[in-house]
C-alpha positions in Angstrom: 0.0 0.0 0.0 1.1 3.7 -0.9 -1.1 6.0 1.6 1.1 5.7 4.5 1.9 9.6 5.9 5.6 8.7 5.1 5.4 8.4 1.3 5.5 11.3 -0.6 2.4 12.2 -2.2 0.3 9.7 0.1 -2.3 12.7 0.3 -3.5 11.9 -3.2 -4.6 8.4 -2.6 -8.0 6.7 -1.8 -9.0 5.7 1.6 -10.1 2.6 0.9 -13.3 2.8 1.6 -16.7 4.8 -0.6 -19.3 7.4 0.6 -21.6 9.0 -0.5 -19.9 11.8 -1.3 -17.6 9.8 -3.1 -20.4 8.1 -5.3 -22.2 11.7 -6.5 -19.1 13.6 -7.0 -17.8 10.4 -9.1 -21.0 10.1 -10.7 -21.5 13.9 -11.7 -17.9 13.9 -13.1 -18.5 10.3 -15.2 -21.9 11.7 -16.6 -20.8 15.3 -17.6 -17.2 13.9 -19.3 -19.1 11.4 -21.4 -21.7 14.0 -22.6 -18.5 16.4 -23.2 -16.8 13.7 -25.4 -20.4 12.5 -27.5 -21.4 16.5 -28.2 -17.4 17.2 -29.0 -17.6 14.6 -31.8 -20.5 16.4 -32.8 -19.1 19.4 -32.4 -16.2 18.8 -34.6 -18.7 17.2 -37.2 -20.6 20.1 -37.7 -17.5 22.7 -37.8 -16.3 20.5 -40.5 -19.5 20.1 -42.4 -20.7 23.5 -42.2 -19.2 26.4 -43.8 -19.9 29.4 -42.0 -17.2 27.8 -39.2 -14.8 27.1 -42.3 -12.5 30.0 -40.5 -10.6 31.0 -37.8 -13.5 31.1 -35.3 -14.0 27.6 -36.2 -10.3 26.4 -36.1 -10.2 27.9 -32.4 -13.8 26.4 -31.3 -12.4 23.0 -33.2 -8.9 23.4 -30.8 -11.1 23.9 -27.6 -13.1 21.2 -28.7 -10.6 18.9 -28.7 -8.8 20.1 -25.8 -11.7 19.7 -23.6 -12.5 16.5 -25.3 -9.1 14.7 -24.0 -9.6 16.5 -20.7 -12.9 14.6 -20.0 -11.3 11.3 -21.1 -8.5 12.3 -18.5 -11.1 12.5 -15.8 -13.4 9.6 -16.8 -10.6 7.3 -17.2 -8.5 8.1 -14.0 -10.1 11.1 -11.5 -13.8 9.7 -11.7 -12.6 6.2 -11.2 -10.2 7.0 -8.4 -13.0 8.6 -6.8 -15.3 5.9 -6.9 -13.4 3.4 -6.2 -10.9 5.0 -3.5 -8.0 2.5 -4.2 -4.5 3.2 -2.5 -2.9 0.6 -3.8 -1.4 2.7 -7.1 2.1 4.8 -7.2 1.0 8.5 -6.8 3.1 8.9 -9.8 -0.3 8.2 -11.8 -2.0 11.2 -9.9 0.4 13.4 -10.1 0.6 12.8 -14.4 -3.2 13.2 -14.1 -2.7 16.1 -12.0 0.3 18.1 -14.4 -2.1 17.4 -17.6 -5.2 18.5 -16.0 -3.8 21.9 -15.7 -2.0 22.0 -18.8 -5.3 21.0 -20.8 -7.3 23.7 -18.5 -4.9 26.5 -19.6 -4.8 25.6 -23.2 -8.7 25.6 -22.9 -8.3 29.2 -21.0 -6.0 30.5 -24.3 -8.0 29.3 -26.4 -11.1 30.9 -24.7 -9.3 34.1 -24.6 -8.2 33.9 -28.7 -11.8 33.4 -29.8 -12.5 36.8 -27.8 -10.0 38.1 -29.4 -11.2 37.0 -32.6 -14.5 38.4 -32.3 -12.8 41.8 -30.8 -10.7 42.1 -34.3 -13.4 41.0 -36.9 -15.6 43.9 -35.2 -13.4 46.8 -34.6 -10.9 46.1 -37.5 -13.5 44.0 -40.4 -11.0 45.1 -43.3 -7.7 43.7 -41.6 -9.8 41.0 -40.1 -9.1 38.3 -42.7 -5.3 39.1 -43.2 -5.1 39.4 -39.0 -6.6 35.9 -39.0 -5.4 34.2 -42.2 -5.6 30.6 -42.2 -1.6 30.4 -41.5 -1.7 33.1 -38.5 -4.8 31.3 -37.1 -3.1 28.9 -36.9 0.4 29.8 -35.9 -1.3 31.9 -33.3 -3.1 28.3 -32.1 0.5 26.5 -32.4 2.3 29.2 -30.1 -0.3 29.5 -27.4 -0.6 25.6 -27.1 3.0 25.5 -26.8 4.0 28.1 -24.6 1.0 27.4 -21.9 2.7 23.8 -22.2 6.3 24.4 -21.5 5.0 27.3 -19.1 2.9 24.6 -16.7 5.1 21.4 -17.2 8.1 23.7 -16.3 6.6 25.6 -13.7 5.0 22.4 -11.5 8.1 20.2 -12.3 11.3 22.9 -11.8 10.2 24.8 -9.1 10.7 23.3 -5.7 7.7 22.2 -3.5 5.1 22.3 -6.6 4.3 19.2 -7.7 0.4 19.0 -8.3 -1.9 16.1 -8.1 -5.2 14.5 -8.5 -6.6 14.0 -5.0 -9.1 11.2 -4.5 -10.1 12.2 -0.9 -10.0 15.9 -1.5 -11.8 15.4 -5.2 -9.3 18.0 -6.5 -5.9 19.0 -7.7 -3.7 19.7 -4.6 -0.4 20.6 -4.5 1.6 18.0 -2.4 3.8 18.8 0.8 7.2 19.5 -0.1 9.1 15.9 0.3 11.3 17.3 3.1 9.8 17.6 6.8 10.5 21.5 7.5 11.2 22.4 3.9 8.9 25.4 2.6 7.7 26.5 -0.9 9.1 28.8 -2.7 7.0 30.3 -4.8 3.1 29.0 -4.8 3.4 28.4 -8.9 -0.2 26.9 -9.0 -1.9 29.9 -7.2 0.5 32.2 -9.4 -1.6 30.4 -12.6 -5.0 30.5 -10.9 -4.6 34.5 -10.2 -2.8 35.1 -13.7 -5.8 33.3 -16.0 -8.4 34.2 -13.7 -7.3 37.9 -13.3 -5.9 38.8 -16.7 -7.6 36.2 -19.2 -10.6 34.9 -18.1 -12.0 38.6 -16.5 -10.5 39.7 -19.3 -11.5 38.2 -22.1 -15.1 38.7 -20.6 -14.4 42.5 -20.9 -13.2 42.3 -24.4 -16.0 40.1 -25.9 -18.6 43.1 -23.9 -16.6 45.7 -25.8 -17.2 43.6 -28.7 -20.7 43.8 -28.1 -20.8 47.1 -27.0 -19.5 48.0 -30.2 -22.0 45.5 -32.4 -24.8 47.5 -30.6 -23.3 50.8 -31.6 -23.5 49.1 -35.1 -26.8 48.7 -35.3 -27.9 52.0 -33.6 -26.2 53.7 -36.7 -27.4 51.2 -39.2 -23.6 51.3 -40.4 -23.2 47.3 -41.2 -22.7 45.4 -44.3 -25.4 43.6 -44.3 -28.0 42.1 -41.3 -27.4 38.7 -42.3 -23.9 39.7 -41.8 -25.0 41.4 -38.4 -26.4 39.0 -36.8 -23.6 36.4 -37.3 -20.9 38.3 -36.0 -23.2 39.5 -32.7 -24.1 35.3 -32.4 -20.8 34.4 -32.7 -20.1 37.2 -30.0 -22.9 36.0 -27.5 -21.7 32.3 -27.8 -17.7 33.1 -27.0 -19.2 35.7 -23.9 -21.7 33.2 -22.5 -18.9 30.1 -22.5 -16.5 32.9 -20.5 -18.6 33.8 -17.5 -19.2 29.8 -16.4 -15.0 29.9 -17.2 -14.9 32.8 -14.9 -16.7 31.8 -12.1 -14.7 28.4 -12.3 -11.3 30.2 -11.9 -12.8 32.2 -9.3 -13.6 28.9 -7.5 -10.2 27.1 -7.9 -8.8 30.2 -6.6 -10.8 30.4 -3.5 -9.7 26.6 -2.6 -6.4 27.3 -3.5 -5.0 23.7 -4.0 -5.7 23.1 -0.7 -6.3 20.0 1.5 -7.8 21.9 4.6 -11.3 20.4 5.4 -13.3 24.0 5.7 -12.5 24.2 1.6 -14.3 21.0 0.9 -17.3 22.4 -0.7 -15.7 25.0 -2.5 -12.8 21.9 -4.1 -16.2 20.0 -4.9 -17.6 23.2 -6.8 -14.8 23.6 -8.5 -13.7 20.2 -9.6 -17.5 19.7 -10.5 -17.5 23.1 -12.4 -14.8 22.3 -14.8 -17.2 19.2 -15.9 -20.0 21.0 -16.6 -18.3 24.2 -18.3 -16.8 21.8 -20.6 -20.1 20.5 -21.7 -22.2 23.2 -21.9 -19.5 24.4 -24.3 -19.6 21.5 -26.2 -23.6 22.3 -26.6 -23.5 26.0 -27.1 -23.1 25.7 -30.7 -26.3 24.3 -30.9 -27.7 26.6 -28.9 -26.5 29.9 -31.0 -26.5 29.2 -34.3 -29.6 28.3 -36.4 -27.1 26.4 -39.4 -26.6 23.9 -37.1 -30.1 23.7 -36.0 -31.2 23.8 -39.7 -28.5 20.9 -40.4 -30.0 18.9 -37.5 -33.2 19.2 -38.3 -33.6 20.7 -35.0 -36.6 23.3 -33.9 -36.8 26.3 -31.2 -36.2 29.8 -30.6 -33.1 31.5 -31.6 -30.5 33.0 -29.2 -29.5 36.2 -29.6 -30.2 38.0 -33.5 -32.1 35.5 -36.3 -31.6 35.6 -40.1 -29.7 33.0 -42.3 -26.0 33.2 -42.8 -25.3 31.4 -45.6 -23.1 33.5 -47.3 -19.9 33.0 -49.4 -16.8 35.0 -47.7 -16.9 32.8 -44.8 -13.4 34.4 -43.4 -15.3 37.9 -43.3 -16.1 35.5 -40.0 
């Protein structure tokens, strides 16, 4: 057995034993991963079949698909199953890999959640430089670099710097970040809370405010009738609404993970659970807002009830006007 107090990383292990607790927070994470997985196939079914994503906005929504996707098979495959079944009797090595992806894949989902509000922000403010801004090849450049910087930023950060490893916790149902291996030995530099106050503070809050400017801006629009074209209106204010409305759920997540702080301290129990649960359910109401916004994909299928945000068709040939 691994959970004795005098193995590092013993903290993230089961207890050997199931509650209740341990059976709903389990359950809620199994359920919401597999409908995240099922509507991200979708998801990346449609963007390919339909043409009004065949652009930047829908290389970045097909990246955060994705991403999210393998996220939810992390959890279903290891966190919800450690959870359930509170086993000890695995090397915390495997919870701490779980632990280091986690937050690399929640970041990558954070950039990417911040470069489709920066996509919206360009193709409203700046529509003639908006398809040179996001060509195909600096779409996807732009993609490439933040996936790769977040990546050598996190895997660096919890692996180099002394006293920040993170993990998945069974017992805590969260990522923790262990005790430092050496009895009186202190941290550093708290990396984790460093990334929690950064994405929460400067892209998630901010990426809220950019995507309001943007609609501040679309409203402006339409006060002075000064658009191309109301079919072309209302996609760029849908497109708007969806990014906002999949930022504030973001938000409020980062809010939470900061408030627990990696911590294993018993009064932050609820607020881990909210968290943890959070990410799940962010994830797939994502994966379903597409749906929800855009009356193409209703259309396509063969689906039937009011429209969010601005109607009208879209189906209109300069797609990376978009």
């Amino acid at each position: 057995m691994y959970n004795s107090t005098h193995v590092f990383g013993h903290e993230l292990l089961g207890r050997n034993h199931v509650t209740s607790t341990d059976i709903a927070v389990g359950s809620s994470v199994i359920t919401f991963s597999c409908l995240q997985i099922a509507f991200g196939v979708l998801n990346l079914f449609l963007l390919w079949k339909i043409s009004i994503f065949h652009n930047a906005f829908g290389r970045i929504l097909a990246t955060r698909t994705v991403i999210e996707m393998c996220s939810s098979a992390l959890h279903t495959s290891f966190a919800a199953y450690a959870t359930l079944s509170q086993r000890s009797d695995y090397s915390p090595l495997w919870a701490v890999v779980v632990g280091t992806l986690g937050y690399d894949l929640a970041a990558m989902s954070c950039a990417m959640h911040v470069l489709l509000a920066l996509n919206r922000f360009v193709s409203v403010y700046f529509p003639m430089r908006y398809p040179t801004i996001f060509s195909r090849r600096n779409s996807i450049i732009a993609i490439g670099f933040a996936l790769v910087e977040i990546t050598a930023v996190t895997l660096l950060g919890y692996n180099l710097i002394p006293c920040n490893t993170v993990g998945f916790s069974a017992t805590h149902y969260s990522y923790i970040v262990l005790n430092c291996p050496d009895p009186g030995q202190e941290r550093p530099f708290h990396f984790a809370r460093f990334i929690n106050i950064t994405c929460g503070s400067f892209f998630c809050f901010g990426a809220i405010v950019i995507d309001t400017a943007t609609i501040r801006r679309l409203f402006a629009i339409k006060k002075k009738k000064a658009y191309i074209s109301q079919q072309h209106f209302n996609v760029q204010f849908r497109f708007t609404l969806q990014s906002l409305s999949q930022n504030i759920p973001m938000f409020v997540e980062i809010i939470l993970l900061g408030l627990s702080d990696d911590s294993t301290d018993d009064s932050k129990t609820f607020v881990r659970i909210a968290s943890f649960v959070l990410t799940r359910v962010t994830d797939f109401v994502n994966s379903i807002s597409i749906i929800f916004f855009n009356p193409e994909v209703r259309r396509f299928l063969g689906l039937r009830f009011n429209q969010l945000g601005p109607t009208g068709s879209s189906s209109v040939v300069r797609t990376d006007t978009y």
